[in-house]
N, C-alpha and C positions, 0 to 999 in steps of 0.2 A: 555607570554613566555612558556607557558605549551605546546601549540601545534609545538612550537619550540623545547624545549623538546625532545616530542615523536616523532618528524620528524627525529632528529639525532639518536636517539633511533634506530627506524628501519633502519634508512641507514645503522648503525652500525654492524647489524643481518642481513643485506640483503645478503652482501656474505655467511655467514656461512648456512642458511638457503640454499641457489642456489646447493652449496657445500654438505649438505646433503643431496639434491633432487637426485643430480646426483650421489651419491656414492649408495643410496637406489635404486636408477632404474639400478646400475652395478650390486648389488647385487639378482637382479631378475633373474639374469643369469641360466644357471642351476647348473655351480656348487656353487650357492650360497641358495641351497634346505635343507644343511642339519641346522640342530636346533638350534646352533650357529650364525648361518648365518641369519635365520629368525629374531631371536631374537635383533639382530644389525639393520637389516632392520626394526625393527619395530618403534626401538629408533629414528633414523633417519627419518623417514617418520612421524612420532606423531612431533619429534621439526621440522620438516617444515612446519608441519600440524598448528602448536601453532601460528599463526600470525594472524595480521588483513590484509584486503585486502580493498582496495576504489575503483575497478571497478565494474559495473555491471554483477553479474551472467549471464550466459546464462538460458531463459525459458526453454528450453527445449523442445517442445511441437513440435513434429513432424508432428503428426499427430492423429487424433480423430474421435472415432468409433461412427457410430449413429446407428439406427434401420435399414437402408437400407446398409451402406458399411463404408469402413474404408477410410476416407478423408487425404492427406496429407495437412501438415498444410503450410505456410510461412510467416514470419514477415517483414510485407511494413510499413514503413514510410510514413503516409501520411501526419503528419504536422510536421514541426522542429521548436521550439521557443527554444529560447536561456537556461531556464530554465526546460524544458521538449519535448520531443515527443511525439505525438499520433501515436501510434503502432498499426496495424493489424494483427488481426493473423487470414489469408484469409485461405479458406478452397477451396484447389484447385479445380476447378470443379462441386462444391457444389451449389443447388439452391438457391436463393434467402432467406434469413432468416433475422427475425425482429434483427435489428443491436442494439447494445449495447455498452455505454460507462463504462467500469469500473474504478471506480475512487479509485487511490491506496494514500493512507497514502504520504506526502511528510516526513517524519521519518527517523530516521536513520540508516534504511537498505531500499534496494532497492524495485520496485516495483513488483519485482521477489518471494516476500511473498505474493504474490497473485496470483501466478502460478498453484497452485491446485483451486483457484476461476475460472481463467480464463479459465482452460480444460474444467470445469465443465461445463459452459457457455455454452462453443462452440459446446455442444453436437446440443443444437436445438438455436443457435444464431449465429450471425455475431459479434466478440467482439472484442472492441477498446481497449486498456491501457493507462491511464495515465503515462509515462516512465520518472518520475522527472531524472534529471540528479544529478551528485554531484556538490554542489555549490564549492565547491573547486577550481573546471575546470571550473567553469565560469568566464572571464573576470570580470572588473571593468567595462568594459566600456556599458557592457548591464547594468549599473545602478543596482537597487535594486530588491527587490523580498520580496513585504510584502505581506497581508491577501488578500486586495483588489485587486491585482496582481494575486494571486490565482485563486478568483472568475471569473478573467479576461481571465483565461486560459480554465476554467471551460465552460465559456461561447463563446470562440472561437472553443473548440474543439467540442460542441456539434452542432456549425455551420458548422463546416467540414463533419461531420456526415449527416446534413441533415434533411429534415423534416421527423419523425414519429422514432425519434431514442428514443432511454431509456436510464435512467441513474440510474448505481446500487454503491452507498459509501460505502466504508467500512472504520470503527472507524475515525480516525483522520478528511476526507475530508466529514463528513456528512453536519457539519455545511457551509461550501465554496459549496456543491451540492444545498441544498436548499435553501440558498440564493441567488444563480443563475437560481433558475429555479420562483422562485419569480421574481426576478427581470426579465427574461426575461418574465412570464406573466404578470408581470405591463405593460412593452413598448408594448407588443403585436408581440413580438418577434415568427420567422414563425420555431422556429427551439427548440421552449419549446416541452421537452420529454414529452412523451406522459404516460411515467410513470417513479415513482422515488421510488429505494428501498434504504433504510438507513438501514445499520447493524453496530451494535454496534456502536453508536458516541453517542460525548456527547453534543448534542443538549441542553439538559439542566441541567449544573454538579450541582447545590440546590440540584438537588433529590437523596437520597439515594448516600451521596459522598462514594469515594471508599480514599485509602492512596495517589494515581495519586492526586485527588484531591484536598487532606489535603496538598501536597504537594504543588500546585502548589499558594493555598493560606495564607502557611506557610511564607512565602518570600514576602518579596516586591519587586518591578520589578529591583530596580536601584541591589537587588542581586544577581538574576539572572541575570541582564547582567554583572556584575563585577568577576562572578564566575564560569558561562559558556558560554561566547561570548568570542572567540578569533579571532587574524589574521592569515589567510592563511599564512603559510612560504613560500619561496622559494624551489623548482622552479615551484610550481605547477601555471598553468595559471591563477585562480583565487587567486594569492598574493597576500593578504595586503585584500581581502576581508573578510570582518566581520561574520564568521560563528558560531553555535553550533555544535561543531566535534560528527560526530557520534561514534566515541572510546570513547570521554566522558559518549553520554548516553550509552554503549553498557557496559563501564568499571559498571556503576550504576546497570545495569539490572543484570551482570553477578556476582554481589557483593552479590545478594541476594539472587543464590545460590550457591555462587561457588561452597561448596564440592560436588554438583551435576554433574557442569561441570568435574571437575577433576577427577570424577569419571569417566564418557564418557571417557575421555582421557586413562586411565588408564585401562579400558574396551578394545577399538579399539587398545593399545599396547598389552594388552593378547589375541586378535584375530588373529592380524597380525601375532604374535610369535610364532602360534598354526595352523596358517598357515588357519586360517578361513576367508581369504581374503574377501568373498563378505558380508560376516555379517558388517566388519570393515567399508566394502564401503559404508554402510547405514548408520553409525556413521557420515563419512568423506562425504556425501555430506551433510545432515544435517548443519555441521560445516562450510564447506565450504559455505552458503547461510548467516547462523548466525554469521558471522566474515567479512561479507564482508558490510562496515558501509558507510554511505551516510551521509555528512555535510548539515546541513540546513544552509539558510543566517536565518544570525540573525533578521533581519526587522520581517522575517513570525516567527520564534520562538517564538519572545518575543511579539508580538501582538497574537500570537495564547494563549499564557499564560497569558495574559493582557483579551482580548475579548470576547475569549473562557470559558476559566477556572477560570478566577477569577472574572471576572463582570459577564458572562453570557448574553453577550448583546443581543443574539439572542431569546431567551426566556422570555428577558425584555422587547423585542421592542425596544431596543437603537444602534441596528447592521446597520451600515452607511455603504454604498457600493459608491465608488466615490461621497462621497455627498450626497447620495439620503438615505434614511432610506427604508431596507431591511422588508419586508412586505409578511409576509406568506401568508396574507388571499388571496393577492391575484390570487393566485394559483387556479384555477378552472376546468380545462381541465384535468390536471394530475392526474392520480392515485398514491396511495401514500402506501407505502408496510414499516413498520417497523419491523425491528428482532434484536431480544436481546438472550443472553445467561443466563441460571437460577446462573450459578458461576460465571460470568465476574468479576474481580476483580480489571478491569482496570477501562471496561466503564458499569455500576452496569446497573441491572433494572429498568427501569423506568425514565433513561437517554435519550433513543429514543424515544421510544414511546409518550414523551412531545412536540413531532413532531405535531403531530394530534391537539394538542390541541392549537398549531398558524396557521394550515390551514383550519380557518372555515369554507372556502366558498366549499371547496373539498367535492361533495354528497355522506355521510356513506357508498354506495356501492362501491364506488370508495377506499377506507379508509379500511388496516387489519394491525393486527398487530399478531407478531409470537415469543413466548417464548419460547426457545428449551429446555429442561430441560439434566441434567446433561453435559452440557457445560460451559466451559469458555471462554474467549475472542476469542483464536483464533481456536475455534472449532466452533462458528459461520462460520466463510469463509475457513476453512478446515477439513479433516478428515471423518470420515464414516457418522456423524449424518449432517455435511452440506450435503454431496452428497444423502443420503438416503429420508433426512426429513423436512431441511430447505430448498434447493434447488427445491425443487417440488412445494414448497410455490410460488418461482419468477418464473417459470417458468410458472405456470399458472395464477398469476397476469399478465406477460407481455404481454400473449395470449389473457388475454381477456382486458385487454388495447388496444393491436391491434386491436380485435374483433369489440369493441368498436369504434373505431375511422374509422373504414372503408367505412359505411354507409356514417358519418359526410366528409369524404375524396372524395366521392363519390356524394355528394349533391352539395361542392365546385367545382368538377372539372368542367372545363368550357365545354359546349357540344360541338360536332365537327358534322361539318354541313356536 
């Protein structure tokens, strides 16, 4: 009943909210300049600003400057599955560059929290996105969407891609990247990346637990699902499907610290009132990424909390992929890049990096790993120190992966008479 709830909840706030958009953008007028007038407009524009949203941000990303010229960017759809799209963001005109899957959190905001990952890429890459949908809008009738489902998508999208692609994870889908890239060097699959970076996941939550992970073994399963699984309401098209609402976790995230948020809020009202409009609009898109929530189907949730976080199966050896038991060693070909942050407080130290120590057969050279020091979780894949310090680390892993693999490319291809 809770997400039935919050559904009448916003419908309720949806006119008044519409109502103050449009009285806030009357009052931009110019006789709505003087300090009175501001200050109204700022009321107004903060409670319209105060909501949550379920659609997908826009990236943004127009376009992206390298060492030779400023590229405009465009986002093609190359694959549609019912629970995600693999997204391109082509570089108009741009030569040939080693292609890249980035694999974004399925979580409760969208995969648009990897927007500053993905520019960054495309300085000297060709880079794909994982684009989860919200399960909300997805039917019943596409069935379910658990762990193994995941690795399933994992393992199509990097066939879409191609032979001699890469695959870089961040937090959440580290463990779904390399048990697919395992699994596809067991079958001898022609389409295993030819390198895999892991940043921040928790490949193996024993080590050095963080509160995420007290957490997630504090509870027994049947309480989490009794506490936060619920049914899609009417009328969204996935009705009656069993999700974890992203407002739940966003309500939890924002709980610990709210008087931070309120602060912002209360900030971006004395800017807009002072008439410091672009300071505000750094607040307000900020806000606008961070309110905008993505529902998980329950199946991946509570298997991800079961798997992941409370047995740890991938670090025990007991991680099943359709049946088959999920097998690092035998990864051989792949290069293998781990990075951590010194403050992560989500996914600690010494969570990734337990990567290396289930892909034996991978040759030490092939094998680094990168501890950024004064970072936390999501200063790994944003902000000055990814773009400065950690970022130069993949970049030239994936170079000399390529490097690497060209000769071997070259040896296979067949002669032409």
């Amino acid at each position: 009943m809770l997400y039935h709830a919050y559904q009448a909840h916003c419908d309720a706030l949806s006119p008044l909210r519409l109502l103050a958009q449009q009285q806030g953008a009357a009052l931009r007028l110019p006789h709505g300049e003087g300090a009175p007038f501001r200050k109204l407009r700022a009321a107004l524009e903060v409670f319209s600003q105060l909501r949550l949203t379920h659609a997908r941000p826009a990236y943004g990303i127009d376009s992206v400057a390298t060492d030779a010229r400023v590229w405009p960017v465009v986002e093609e759809a190359v694959l549609r599955l019912p629970f995600a799209t693999l997204l391109r963001f082509r570089k108009v005109g741009a030569p040939p560059a080693p292609r890249v899957l980035l694999a974004a959190p399925l979580s409760g905001h969208f995969a648009t929290l990897l927007r500053e990952t993905a520019r960054t890429l495309l300085e000297d890459h060709d880079v794909y996105i994982t684009d989860w949908h919200n399960a909300r809008d997805v039917s019943l009738r596409e069935g379910a969407f658990g762990l193994d489902d995941y690795i399933d998508y994992m393992v199509r999208f990097l066939a879409a891609l191609g032979q001699r692609a890469h695959l870089v994870a961040v937090c959440q889908p580290c463990v779904a990247a390399l048990a697919a890239t395992a699994a596809m060097a067991k079958s001898g699959h022609p389409c295993e990346p030819l390198s895999l970076t892991l940043m921040a996941g928790p490949v193996d939550c024993r080590v050095n637990p963080t509160e995420v992970n007290r957490l997630a073994t504090a509870h027994s399963m049947s309480w989490f699902e009794s506490r936060l699984v619920f049914h899609v309401p009417a009328p969204h098209r996935g009705f009656m499907r069993r999700v974890y609402p992203g407002f739940v976790q966003l309500t939890a995230f924002m709980s610990m610290n709210l008087e931070r948020h309120l602060e912002q809020f209360r900030r971006m009202y004395d800017l807009l009132a002072a008439g410091e409009d672009e300071e505000a609009a750094a607040i307000r898109r900020f806000y606008d990424e961070y309110l905008a929530v993505n529902d998980l189907p329950a199946e991946f949730y509570l298997e991800t909390v079961r798997r992941v976080f409370q047995d740890c199966d991938l670090a025990r050896g007991e991680l099943f992929w359709r049946g088959e038991r999920v097998d690092p060693s035998a990864i051989r070909r792949t290069w293998l890049l781990t990075v951590e942050g010194e403050r992560d407080d989500i996914c600690a130290p010494g969570q990734t990096v337990a990567a290396h120590d289930l892909c034996t057969s991978i040759r030490p050279y092939m094998m680094s790993h990168h501890v950024q020091t004064g970072v936390g979780h999501y200063g790994v894949f944003s902000g000055k120190r990814w773009n400065t310090q950690i970022y130069p680390r993949v970049r030239e892993m994936i170079h000399s992966a390529e490097a690497a693999a060209a000769p071997r490319v070259r040896a296979e291809a067949p002669a032409i008479a």
